[in-house]
C-alpha positions in Angstrom: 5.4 33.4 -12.6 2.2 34.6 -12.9 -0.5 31.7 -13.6 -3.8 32.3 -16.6 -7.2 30.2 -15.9 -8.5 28.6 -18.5 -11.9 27.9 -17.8 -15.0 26.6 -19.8 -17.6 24.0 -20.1 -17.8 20.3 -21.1 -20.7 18.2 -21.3 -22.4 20.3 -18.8 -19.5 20.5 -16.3 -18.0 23.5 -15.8 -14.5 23.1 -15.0 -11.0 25.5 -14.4 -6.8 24.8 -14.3 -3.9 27.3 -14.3 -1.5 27.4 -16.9 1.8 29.6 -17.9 0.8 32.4 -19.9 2.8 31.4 -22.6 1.3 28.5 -22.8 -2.5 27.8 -24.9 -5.3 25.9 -25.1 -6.2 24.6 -28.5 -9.8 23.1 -29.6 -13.5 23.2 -28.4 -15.5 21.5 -26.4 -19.3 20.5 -27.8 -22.6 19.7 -26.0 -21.2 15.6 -25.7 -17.6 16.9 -24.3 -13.8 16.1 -26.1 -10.7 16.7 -26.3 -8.7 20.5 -26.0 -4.6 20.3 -25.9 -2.8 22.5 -24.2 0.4 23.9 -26.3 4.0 24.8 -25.0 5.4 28.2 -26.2 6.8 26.9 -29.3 3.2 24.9 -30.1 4.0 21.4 -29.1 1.4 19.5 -27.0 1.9 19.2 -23.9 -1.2 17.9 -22.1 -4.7 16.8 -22.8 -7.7 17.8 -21.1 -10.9 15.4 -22.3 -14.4 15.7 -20.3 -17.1 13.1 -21.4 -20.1 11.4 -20.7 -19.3 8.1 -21.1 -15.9 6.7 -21.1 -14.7 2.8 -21.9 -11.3 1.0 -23.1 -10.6 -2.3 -25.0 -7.7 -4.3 -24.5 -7.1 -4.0 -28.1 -4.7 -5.7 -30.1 -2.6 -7.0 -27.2 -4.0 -7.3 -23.6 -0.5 -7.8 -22.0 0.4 -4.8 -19.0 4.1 -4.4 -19.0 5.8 -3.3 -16.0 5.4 0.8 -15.4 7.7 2.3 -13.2 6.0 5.2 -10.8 7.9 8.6 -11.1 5.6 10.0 -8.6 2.7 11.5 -7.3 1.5 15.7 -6.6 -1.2 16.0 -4.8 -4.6 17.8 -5.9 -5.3 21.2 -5.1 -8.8 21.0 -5.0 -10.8 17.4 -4.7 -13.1 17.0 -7.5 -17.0 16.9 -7.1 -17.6 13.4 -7.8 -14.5 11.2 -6.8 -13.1 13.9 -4.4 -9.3 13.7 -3.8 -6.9 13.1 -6.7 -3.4 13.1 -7.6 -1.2 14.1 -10.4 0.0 10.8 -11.2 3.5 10.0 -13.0 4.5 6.5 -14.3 6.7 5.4 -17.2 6.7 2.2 -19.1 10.1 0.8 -21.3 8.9 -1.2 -24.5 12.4 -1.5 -26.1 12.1 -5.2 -26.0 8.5 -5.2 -27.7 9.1 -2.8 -30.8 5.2 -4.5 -32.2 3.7 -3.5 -29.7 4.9 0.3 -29.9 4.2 0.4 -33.2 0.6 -1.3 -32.4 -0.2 1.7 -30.1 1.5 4.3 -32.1 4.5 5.4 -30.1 6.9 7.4 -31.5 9.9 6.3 -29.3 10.8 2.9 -26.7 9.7 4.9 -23.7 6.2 6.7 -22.7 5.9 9.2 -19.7 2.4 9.2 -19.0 1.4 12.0 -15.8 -1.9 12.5 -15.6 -5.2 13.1 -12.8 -5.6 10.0 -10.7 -7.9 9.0 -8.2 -6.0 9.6 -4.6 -7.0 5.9 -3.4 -5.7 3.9 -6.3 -2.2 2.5 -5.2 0.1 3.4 -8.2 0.0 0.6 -10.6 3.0 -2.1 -11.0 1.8 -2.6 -15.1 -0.3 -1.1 -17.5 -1.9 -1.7 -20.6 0.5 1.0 -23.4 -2.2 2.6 -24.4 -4.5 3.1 -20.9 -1.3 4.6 -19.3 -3.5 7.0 -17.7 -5.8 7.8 -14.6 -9.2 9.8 -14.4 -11.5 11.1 -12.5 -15.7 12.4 -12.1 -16.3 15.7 -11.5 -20.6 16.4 -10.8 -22.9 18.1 -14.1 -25.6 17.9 -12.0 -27.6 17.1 -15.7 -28.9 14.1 -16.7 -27.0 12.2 -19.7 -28.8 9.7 -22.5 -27.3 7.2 -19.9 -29.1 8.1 -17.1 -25.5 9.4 -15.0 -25.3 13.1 -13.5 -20.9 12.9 -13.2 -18.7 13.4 -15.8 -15.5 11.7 -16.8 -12.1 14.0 -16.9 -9.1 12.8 -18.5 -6.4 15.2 -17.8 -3.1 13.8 -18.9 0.2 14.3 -20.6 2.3 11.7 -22.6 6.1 11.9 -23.7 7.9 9.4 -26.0 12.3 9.2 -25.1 14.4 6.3 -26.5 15.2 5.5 -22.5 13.8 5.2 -19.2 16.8 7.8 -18.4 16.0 10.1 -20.8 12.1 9.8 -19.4 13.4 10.3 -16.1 15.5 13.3 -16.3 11.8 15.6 -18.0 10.0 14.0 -15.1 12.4 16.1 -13.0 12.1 18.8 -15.5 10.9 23.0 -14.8 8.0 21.8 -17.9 7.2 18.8 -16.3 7.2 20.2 -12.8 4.7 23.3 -14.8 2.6 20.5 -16.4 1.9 18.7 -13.3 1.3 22.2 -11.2 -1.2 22.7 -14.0 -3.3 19.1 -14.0 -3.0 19.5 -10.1 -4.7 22.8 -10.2 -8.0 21.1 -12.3 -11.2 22.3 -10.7 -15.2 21.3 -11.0 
């Protein structure tokens, strides 16, 4: 299948990934960075791409890590210009014994499949907090943020919701999960 590049510019880092060409990019970055989605064919999410300046993450209302299981790991195509080497990271985590918290953090189902861009030298992770179930990584502006830091924060990441760990293991081994990795893996700056 022939791949489309999406490519544009985030709080001063210029960045690229391949995606289907049935597949779009929805949203703008500003000056400060953000958030675009990327949508499926029929318009349902199917990954987030955030670049920002700063980056942080509270415990909040519940600093327990469950257990995550790891699904796997695809390698980078192309190291970034900050951390270097990365992975394309899959882990999933089973909350069907802790309904409050799901509903603390929003999920719409027991299960979350999380696969996002991870650091190549953090091991995979044996619990999480639900709603950090992701890696990142720094790619170079080579401009000078309020706080004083040239390197950018990319969150590149995709999150499913199935009543089961099954059910979350059968998309991980999926032709849109195997596209939505290939795209994340091919994330260049």
């Amino acid at each position: 299948m022939e791949l489309v590049t999406y490519s544009g510019t985030a709080a001063d880092a210029a960045f690229a990934f391949e995606l289907p060409p049935t597949w779009s990019v929805d949203g703008e970055f500003s000056d400060v960075g953000g958030t675009v989605t990327v949508l499926g064919p029929d318009g349902a999410p199917l990954g987030d791409l955030s670049v920002l300046i700063a980056w942080g993450a509270e415990c909040g209302p519940d600093c327990s890590m469950p257990p995550v299981v790891h699904l796997g790991d695809v390698p980078g195509g192309v190291p970034l210009s900050s951390s270097g080497e990365f992975v394309v990271r899959s882990v999933a985590m089973d909350l069907s014994a802790a309904p409050e918290l799901r509903n603390a953090y929003g999920w719409s189902d027991a299960v979350r499949l999380a696969t996002s861009l991870t650091d190549a030298d953090d091991p995979p992770p044996t619990a999480m907090l639900p709603h950090v179930m992701y890696g990142l990584g720094q790619v170079e502006a080579g401009v000078v943020a309020p706080d004083g830091i040239t390197y950018r924060t990319v969150i590149f990441s995709s999150i499913h919701d199935f009543p089961t760990l099954e059910a979350a293991r059968e998309y991980a081994a999926s032709e849109e999960h195997r596209q939505i990795e290939a795209m994340i893996a091919s994330f260049r700056a």
